[in-house]
C-alpha positions as CSV (number, residue, x, y, z in Angstrom):
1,X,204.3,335.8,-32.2
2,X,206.9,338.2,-33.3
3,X,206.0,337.9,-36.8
4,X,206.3,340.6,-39.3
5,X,203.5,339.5,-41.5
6,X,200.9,337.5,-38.7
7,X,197.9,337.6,-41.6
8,X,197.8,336.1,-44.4
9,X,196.7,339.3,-46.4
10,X,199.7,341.3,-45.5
11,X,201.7,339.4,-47.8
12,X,199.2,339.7,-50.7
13,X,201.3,342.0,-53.4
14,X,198.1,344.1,-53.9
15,X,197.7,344.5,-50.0
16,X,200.9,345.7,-50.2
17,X,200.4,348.4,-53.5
18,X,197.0,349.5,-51.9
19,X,199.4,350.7,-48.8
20,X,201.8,352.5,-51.1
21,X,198.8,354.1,-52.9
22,X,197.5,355.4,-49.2
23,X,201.0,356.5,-48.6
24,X,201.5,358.3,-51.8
25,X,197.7,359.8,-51.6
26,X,198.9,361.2,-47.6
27,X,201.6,362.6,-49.0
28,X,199.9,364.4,-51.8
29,X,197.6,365.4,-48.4
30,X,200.5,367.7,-47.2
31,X,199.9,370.5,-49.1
32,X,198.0,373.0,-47.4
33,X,195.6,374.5,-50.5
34,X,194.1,371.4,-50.4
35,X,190.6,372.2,-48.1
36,X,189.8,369.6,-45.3
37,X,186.9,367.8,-46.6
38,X,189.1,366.9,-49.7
39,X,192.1,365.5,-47.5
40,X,189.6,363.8,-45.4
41,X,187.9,362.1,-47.9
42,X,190.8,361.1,-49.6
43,X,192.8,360.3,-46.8
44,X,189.5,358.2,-46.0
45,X,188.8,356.4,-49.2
46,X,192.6,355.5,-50.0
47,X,193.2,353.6,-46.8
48,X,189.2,352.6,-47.4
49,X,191.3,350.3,-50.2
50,X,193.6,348.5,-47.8
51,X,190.9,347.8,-45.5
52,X,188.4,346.4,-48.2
53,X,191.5,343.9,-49.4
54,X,192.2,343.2,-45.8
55,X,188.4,342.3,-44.9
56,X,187.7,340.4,-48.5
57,X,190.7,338.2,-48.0
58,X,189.0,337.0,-44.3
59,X,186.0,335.8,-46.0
60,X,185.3,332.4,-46.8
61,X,183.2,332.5,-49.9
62,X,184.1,333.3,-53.1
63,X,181.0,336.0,-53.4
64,X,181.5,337.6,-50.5
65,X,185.3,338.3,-51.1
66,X,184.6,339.5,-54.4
67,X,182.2,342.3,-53.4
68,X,184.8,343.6,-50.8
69,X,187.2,343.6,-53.8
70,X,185.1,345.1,-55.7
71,X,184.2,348.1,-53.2
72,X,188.4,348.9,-52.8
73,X,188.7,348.8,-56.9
74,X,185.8,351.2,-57.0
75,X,187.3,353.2,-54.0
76,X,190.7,353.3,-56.0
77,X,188.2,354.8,-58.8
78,X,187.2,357.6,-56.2
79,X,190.7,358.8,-55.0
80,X,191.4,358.9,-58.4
81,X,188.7,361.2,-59.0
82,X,189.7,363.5,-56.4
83,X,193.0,363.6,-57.8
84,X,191.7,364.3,-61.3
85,X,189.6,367.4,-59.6
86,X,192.4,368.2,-57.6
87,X,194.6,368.9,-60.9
88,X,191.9,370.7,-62.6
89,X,191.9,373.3,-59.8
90,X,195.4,373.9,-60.0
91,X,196.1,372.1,-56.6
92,X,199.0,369.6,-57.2
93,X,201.0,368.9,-59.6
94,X,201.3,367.0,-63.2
95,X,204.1,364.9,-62.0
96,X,201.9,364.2,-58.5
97,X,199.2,363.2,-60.7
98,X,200.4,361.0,-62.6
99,X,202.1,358.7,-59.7
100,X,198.8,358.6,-58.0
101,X,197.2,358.0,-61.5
102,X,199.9,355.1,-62.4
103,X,199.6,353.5,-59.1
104,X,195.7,353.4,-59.2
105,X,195.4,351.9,-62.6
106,X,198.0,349.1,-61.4
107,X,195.7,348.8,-58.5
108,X,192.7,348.3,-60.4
109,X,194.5,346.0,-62.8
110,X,195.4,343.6,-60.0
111,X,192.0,344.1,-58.3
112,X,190.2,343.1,-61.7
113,X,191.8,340.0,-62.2
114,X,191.4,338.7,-58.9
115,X,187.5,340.0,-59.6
116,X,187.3,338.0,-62.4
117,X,189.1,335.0,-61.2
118,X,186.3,334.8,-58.2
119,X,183.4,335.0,-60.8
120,X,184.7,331.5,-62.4
């Protein structure tokens, strides 16, 4: 069992996007204005996405998958709100904002459609 990809969920393209987006989010982490409780909860939430994608893809029905997508799309909606505060308070930067901002929305994009698809 030497594998790279065991699961079936780790070849999933948005398994793969959500772990980009925690990446990008722990990287935006590093700077050290940023207070704890806001890198712990986004640290928290944006590998909270990965996890939901990882658990919803192990269920067998279609309703219960689509609530644990639906939790990581509205977790992807809660990182991006701590980015949005974290750029009103002068914290990071334009350019960080934006990659976490262009990430999320293709996140949420993927994440929708696979919503939607369940609720046929």
């Amino acid at each position: 069992m030497c594998e790279e990809n065991l699961f079936d969920f780790q070849k999933l393209v948005v398994y793969q996007k959500a772990k980009a987006f925690h990446s990008a989010c722990k990287d935006l982490l590093s700077d050290q204005n940023v207070a704890n409780y806001t890198r712990n909860q986004l640290g928290r939430a944006s590998l909270s996405v990965s996890l939901n994608i990882a658990e919803g893809s192990g269920k067998f029905s279609k309703a219960d998958r689509k609530n644990y997508f639906t939790t990581a799309r509205a977790t992807v909606f809660e990182c991006v709100a701590i980015v949005d505060i974290l750029s009103d308070e002068g914290l990071i930067s334009k350019e960080k904002k934006s990659t976490i901002f262009s990430m999320a929305d293709e996140l949420s994009r993927i994440l929708f459609a696979m919503i939607r698809k369940l609720s046929n």
